[in-house]
C-alpha positions as CSV (number, residue, x, y, z in Angstrom):
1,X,0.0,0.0,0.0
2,X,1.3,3.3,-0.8
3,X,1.2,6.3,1.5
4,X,-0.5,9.9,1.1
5,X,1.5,12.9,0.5
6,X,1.6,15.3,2.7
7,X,-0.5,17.4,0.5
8,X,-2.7,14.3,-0.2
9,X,-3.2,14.3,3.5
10,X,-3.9,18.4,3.7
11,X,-6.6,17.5,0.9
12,X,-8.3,15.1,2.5
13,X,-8.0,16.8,5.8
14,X,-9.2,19.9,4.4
15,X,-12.0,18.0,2.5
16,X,-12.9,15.8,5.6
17,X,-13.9,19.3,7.3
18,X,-14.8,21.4,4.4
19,X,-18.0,23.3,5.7
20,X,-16.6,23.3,9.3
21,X,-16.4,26.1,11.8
22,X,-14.3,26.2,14.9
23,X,-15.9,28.0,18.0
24,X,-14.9,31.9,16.8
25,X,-16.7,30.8,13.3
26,X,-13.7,30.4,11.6
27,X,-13.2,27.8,8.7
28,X,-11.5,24.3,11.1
29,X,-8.9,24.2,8.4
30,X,-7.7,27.3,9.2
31,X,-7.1,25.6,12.7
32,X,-5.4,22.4,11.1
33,X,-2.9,24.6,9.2
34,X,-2.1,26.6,12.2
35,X,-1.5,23.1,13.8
36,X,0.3,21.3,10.6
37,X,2.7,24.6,10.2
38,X,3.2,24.5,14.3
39,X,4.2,21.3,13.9
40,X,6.8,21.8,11.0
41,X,8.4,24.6,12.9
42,X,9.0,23.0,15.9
43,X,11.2,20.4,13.7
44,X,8.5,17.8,13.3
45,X,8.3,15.0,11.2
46,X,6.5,14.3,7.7
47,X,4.7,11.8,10.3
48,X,3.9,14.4,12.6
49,X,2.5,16.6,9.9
50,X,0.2,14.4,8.3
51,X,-0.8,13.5,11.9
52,X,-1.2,17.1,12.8
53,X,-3.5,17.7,9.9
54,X,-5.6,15.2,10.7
55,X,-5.7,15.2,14.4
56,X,-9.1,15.9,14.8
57,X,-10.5,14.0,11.7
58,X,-11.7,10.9,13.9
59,X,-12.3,13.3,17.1
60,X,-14.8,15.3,15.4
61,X,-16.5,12.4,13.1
62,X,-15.2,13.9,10.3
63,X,-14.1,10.5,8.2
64,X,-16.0,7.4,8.8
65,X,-16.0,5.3,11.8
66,X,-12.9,2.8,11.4
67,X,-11.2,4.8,8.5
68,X,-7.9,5.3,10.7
69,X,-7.8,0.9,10.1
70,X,-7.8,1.1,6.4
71,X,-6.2,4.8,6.1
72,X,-3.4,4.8,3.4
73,X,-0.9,6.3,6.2
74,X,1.7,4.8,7.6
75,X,1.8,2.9,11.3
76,X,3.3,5.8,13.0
77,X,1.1,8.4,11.6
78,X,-2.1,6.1,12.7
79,X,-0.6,6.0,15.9
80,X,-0.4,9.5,16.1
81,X,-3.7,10.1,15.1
82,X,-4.9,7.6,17.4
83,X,-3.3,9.2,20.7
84,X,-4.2,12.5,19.7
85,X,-8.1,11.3,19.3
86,X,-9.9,12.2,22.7
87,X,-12.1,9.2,23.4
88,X,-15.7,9.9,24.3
89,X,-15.4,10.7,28.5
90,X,-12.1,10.1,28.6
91,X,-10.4,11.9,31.6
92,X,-8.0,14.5,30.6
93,X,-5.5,13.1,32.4
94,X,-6.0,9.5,31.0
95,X,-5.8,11.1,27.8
96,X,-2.6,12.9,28.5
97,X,-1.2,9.9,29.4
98,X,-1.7,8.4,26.3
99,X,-0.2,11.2,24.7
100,X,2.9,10.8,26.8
101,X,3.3,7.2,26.2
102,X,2.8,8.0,22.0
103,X,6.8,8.6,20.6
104,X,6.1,12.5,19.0
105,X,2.2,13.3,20.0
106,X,3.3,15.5,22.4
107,X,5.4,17.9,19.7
108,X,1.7,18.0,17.7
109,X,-0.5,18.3,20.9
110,X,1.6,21.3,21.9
111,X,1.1,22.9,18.7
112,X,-2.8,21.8,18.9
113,X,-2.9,23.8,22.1
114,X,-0.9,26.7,21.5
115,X,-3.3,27.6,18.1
116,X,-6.3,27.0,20.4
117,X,-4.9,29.0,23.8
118,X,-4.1,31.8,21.5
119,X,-4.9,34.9,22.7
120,X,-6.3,36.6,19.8
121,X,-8.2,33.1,19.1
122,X,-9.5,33.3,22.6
123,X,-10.2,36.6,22.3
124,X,-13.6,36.2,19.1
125,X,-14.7,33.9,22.0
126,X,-17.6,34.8,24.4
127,X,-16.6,35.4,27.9
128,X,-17.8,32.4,29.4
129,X,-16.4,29.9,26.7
130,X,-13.0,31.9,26.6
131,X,-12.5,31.5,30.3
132,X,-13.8,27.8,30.3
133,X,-10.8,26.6,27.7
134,X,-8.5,28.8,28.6
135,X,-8.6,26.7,31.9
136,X,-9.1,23.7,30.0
137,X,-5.5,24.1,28.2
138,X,-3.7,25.2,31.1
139,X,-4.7,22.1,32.8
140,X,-3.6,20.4,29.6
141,X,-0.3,22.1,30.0
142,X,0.3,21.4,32.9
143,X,-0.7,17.8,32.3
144,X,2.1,17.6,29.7
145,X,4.4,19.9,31.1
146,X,4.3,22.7,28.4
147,X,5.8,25.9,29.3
148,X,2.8,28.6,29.7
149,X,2.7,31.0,27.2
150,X,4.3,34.4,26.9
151,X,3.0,37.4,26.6
């Protein structure tokens, strides 16, 4: 079986969520470049990338259930995917154990949460919702042991 490019994979990624808005109203794929191009500059792998840009694909429902099986990607970047997918009332801290124990998720879930804490991201948010995740991912950082952010 051959593998997908990495702009195969931004294709499909940006298909899979085509019609998608994040929380601001802003297209999602917006949100999986900002994660993809984190990813990239923080020295990650092609891997890593194609994981990044599809980290939220089986999250979110956005390919069908069991496509990850079948996925024309290699081990490692299923892997990936797979630690970075949230399971339905998982605890945050099993899931950041997971991420731990998964060889290079950490590089794309620190990427994933710096686009998301952002503060001009945080800032189209209502009040309520802003202060709710912007607890949410400093739990996660600490959690993981990213450094907090700079202003």
């Amino acid at each position: 079986m051959s593998v997908l490019t990495l702009a195969e994979v931004e294709a499909l990624a940006r298909g899979a969520h085509a019609g998608q808005c994040d929380k601001a109203g802003r297209p999602y794929a917006e949100h999986l470049a900002a994660v993809a191009d984190g990813v990239r500059s923080r020295g990650g792998s092609a891997e890593q990338i194609a994981a990044a840009w599809l980290h939220d694909a089986v999250e979110d429902g956005a390919v069908p259930d069991g496509w990850l099986a079948t996925a024309p990607l290699t081990p490692h970047t299923k892997e990936l995917i797979d630690a970075m997918t949230r399971r339905p009332g998982e605890a945050l801290e099993a899931y950041a154990t997971r991420l731990r124990a998964t060889p290079g998720a950490l590089l794309i879930k620190e990427a994933d949460v710096a686009h998301n804490a952002d503060p001009a991201r945080l800032a189209r948010l209502d009040p309520a919702t802003r202060e709710r995740l912007a607890a949410k991912y400093a739990r996660t950082r600490e959690l993981l042991g990213f450094p907090a952010p700079t202003a």
